[in-house]
C-alpha positions as CSV (number, residue, x, y, z in Angstrom):
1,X,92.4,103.6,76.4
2,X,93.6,105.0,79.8
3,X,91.2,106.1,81.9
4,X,92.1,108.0,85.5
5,X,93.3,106.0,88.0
6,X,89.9,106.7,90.3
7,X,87.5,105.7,87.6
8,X,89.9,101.9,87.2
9,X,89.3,101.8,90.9
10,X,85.6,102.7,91.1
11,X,83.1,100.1,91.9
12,X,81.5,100.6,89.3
13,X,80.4,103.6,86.9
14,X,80.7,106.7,88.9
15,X,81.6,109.9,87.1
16,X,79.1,113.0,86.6
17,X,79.1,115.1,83.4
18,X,77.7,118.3,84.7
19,X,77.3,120.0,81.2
20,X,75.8,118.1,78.6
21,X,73.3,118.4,75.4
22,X,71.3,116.8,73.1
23,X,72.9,115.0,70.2
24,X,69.2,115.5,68.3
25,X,68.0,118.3,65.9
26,X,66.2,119.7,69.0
27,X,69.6,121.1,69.8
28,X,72.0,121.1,67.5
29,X,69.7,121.9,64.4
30,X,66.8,124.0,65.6
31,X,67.9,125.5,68.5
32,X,71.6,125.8,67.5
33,X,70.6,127.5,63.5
34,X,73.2,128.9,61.9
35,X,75.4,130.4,64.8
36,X,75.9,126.7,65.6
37,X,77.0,125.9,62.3
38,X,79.2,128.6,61.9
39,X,81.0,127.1,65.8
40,X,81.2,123.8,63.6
41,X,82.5,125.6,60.3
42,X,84.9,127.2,62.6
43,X,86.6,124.1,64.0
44,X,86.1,121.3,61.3
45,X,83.5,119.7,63.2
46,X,80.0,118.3,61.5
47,X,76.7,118.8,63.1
48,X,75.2,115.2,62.8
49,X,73.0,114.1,64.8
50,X,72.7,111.1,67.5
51,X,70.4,108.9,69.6
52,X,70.2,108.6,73.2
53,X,70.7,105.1,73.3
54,X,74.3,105.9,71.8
55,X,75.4,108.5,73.9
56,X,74.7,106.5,77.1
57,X,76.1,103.7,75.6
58,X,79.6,105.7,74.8
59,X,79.2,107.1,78.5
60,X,79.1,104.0,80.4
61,X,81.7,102.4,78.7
62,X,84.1,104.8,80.1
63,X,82.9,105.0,83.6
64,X,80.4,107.7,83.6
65,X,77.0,107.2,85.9
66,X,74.9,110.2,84.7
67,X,74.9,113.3,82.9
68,X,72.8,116.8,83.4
69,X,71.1,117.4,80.6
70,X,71.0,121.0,79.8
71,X,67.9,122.6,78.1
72,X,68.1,125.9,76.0
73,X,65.8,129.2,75.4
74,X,67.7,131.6,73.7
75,X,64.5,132.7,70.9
76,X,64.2,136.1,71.5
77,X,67.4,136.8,71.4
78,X,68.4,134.5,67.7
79,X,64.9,133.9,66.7
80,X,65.5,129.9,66.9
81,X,63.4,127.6,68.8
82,X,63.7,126.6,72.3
83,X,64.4,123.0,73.8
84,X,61.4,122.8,75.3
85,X,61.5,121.8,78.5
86,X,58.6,119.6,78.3
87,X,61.3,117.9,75.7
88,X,63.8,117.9,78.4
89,X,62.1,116.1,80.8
90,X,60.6,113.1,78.5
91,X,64.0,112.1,77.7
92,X,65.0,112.2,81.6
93,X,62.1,110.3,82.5
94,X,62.7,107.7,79.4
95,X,66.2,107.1,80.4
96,X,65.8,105.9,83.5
97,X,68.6,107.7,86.2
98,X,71.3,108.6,84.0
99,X,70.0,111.8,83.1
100,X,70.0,115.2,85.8
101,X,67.3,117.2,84.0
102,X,68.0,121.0,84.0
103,X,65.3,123.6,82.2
104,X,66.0,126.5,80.5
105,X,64.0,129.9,80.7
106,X,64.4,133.1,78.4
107,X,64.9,136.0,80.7
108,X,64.0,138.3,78.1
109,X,60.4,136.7,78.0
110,X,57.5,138.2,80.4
111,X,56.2,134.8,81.3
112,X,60.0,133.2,82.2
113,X,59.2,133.5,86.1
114,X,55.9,131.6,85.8
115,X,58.4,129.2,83.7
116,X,60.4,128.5,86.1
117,X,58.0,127.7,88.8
118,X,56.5,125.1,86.0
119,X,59.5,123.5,85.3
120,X,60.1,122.9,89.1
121,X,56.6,122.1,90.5
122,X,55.5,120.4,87.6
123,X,58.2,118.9,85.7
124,X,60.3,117.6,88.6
125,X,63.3,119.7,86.7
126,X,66.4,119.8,88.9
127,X,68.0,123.3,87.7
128,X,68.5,125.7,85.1
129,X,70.9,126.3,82.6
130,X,71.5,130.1,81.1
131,X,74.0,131.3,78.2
132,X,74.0,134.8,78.9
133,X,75.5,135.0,75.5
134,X,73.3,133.7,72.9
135,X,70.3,135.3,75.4
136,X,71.8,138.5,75.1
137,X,71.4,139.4,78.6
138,X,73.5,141.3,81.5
139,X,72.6,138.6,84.3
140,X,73.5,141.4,86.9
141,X,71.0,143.7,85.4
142,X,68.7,144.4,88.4
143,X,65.2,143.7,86.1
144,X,66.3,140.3,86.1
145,X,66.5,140.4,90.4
146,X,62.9,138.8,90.2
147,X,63.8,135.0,88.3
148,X,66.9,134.7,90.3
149,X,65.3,135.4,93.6
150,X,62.5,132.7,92.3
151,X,64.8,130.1,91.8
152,X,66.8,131.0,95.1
153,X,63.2,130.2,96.5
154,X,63.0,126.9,94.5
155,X,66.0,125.9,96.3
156,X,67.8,124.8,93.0
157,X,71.3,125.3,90.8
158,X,71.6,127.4,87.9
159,X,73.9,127.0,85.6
160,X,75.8,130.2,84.0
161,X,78.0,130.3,80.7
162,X,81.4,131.9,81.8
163,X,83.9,133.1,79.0
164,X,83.6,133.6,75.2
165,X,81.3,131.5,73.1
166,X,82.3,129.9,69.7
167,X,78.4,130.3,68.5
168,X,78.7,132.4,65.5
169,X,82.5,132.2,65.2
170,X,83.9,134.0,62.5
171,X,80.4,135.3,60.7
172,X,80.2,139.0,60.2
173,X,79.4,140.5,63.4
174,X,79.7,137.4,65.1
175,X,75.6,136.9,64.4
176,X,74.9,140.1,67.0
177,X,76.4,138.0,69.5
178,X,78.1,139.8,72.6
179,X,80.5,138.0,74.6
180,X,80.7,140.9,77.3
181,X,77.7,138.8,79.1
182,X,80.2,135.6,79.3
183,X,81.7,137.9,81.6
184,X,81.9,136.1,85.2
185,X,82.0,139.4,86.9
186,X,78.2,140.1,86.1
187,X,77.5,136.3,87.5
188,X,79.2,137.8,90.7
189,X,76.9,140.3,91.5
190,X,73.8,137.9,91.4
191,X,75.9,135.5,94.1
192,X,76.1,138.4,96.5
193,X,72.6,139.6,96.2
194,X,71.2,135.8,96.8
195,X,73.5,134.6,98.6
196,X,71.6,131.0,99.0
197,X,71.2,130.7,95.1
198,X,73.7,127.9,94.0
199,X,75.6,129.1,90.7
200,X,77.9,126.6,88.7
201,X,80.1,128.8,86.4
202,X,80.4,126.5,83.0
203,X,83.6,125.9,81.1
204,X,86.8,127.7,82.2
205,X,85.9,131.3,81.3
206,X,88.2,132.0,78.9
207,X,89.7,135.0,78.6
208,X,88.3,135.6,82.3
209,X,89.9,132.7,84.0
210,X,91.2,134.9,86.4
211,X,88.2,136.7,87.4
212,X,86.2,133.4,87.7
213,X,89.1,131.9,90.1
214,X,88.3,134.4,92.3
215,X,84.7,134.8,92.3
216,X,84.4,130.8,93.1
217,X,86.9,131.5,96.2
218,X,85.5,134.6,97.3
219,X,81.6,133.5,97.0
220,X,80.5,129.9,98.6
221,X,78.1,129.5,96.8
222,X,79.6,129.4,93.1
223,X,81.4,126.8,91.4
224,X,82.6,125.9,88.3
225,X,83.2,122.9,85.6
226,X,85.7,122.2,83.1
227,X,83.5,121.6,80.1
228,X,84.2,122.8,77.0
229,X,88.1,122.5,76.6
230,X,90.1,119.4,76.5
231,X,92.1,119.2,79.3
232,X,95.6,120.0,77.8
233,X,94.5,123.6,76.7
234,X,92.7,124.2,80.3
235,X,94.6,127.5,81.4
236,X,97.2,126.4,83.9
237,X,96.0,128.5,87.0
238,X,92.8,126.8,86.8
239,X,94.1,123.4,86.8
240,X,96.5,124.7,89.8
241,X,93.5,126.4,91.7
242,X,91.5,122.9,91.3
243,X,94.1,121.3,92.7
244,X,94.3,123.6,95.6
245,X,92.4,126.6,96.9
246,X,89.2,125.8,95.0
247,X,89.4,121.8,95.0
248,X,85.6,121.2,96.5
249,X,84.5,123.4,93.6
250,X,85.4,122.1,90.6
251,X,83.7,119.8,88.5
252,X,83.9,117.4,85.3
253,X,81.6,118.6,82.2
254,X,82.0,117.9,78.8
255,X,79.5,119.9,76.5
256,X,78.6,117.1,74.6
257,X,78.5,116.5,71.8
258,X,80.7,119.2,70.9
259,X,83.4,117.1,73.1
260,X,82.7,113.4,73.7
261,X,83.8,111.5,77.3
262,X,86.2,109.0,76.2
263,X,88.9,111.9,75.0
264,X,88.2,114.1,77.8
265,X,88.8,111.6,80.2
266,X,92.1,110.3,78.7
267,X,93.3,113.8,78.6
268,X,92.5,114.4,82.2
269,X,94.0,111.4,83.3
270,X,97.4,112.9,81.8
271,X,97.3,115.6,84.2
272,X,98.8,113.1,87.2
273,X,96.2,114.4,89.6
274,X,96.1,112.2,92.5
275,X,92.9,109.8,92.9
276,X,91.7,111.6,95.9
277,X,91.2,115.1,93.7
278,X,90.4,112.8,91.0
279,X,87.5,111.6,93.1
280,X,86.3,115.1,93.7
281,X,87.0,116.2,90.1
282,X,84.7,113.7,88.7
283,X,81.9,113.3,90.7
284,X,82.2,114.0,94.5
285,X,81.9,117.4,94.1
286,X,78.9,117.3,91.9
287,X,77.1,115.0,93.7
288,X,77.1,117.3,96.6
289,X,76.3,120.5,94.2
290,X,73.2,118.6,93.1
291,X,72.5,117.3,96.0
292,X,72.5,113.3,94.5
């Protein structure tokens, strides 16, 4: 196993995953249904299921100190259940610090502000995750103006999908999924209008890469991860922006456990960054984007 050159030298475990799910039904079964399935069908992967105690485990062996845990409310849109965040925040609180807890609110629900003020004053959450996608919603559409300017007040990230989605790969109609609201532009107009709301743009936003590289150098308050795409198949302006113009504002995700750390990590080390981006890369950054 070779691991990069800044995680050998660590003292210690010290890499972030900014983009991680649960290996449970909670995720994968219920809230996932059959638009996750057809993802696995698509790319010869299974659905089973995990514990905890074996993730963490497969973390920490390869130098990774914590993980957000991302939850999920996509039900009006796909009918499936949420993860509740009530879920979300047990298994942060059982696991000790290695879990970042992150809620999840439908936007297309009447009670999501009143949500989100829950699962900040009372359950200690530390973000929000949204996948635009499987929520079917335009982020930039102005009705939603009154959730993001609540969470601007909370003072906490969000988390927005950027680029396609594999969810319903290949079924007829792709499930009713639209991929127009993976679009990065729409995220844009919600980081001018609340300017003090902290937006991490997940994965590389495939086929938007472009348009994301220059909304994250445009707007100081976005950023955005690498999750989602081993590191060989990252398009090559983003690895070249990371190691550049944008190098404060890239982070290391996974999506687990569509991709697992171990891999990830030995395909990043192949990119001969040096182990002061390296540093940045894989958990500086992050840990001043969460504020850890």
């Amino acid at each position: 196993m070779s691991l990069p050159v800044a995680l050998e030298h660590a003292d210690g475990p010290r890499a972030i995953d900014t983009h991680a799910h649960q290996p449970t039904s909670e995720f994968l079964h219920d809230a996932g249904g059959q638009m996750m399935q057809d993802a696995a069908d698509r790319f010869g992967t299974d659905l089973e299921t995990d514990t905890y105690e074996h993730m963490i485990e497969a973390y920490r062996e390869v130098g990774v100190d914590r993980a957000v845990l991302l939850g999920w409310d996509a039900e009006t849109n796909t009918g499936n259940p949420p993860v509740p965040n009530d879920y979300v925040a047990e298994v942060r609180d059982e696991y000790g610090d290695f879990f970042v807890g992150f809620g999840s609110v439908d936007p297309l629900k009447d009670d999501c502000v009143e949500e989100a003020i829950r699962c900040v004053e009372d359950l200690d959450l530390s973000g929000f995750k949204f996948q635009q996608i499987a929520q079917g919603f335009d982020p930039s559409d102005p009705d939603h103006e009154q959730l993001w300017a609540t969470i601007e007040d909370l003072g906490v990230p969000v988390v927005f999908h950027g680029g396609n989605s594999t969810l319903g790969a290949c079924a007829p109609g792709g499930r009713g999924l639209k991929i127009k609201y993976g679009n990065p532009m729409l995220i844009d107009d919600v980081a001018a209008t609340f300017p003090d709301l902290q937006i991490l743009i997940a994965h590389p936003a495939f086929p938007w890469e472009k348009e994301q590289l220059a909304i994250c150098q445009q707007k100081g308050n976005v950023y955005m991860d690498l999750s989602g795409w081993m590191p060989q198949y990252i398009d090559e302006q983003v690895l070249q922006y990371a190691e550049s113009l944008i190098s404060e504002k890239v982070m290391f995700g996974t999506d687990y456990p569509m991709l697992e750390p171990e891999p990830w990590l030995e395909g990043f080390a192949e990119l001969d960054f040096d182990e002061e981006l390296q540093r940045k890369l894989l958990w500086e950054n992050a840990e001043a984007f969460l504020g850890l």
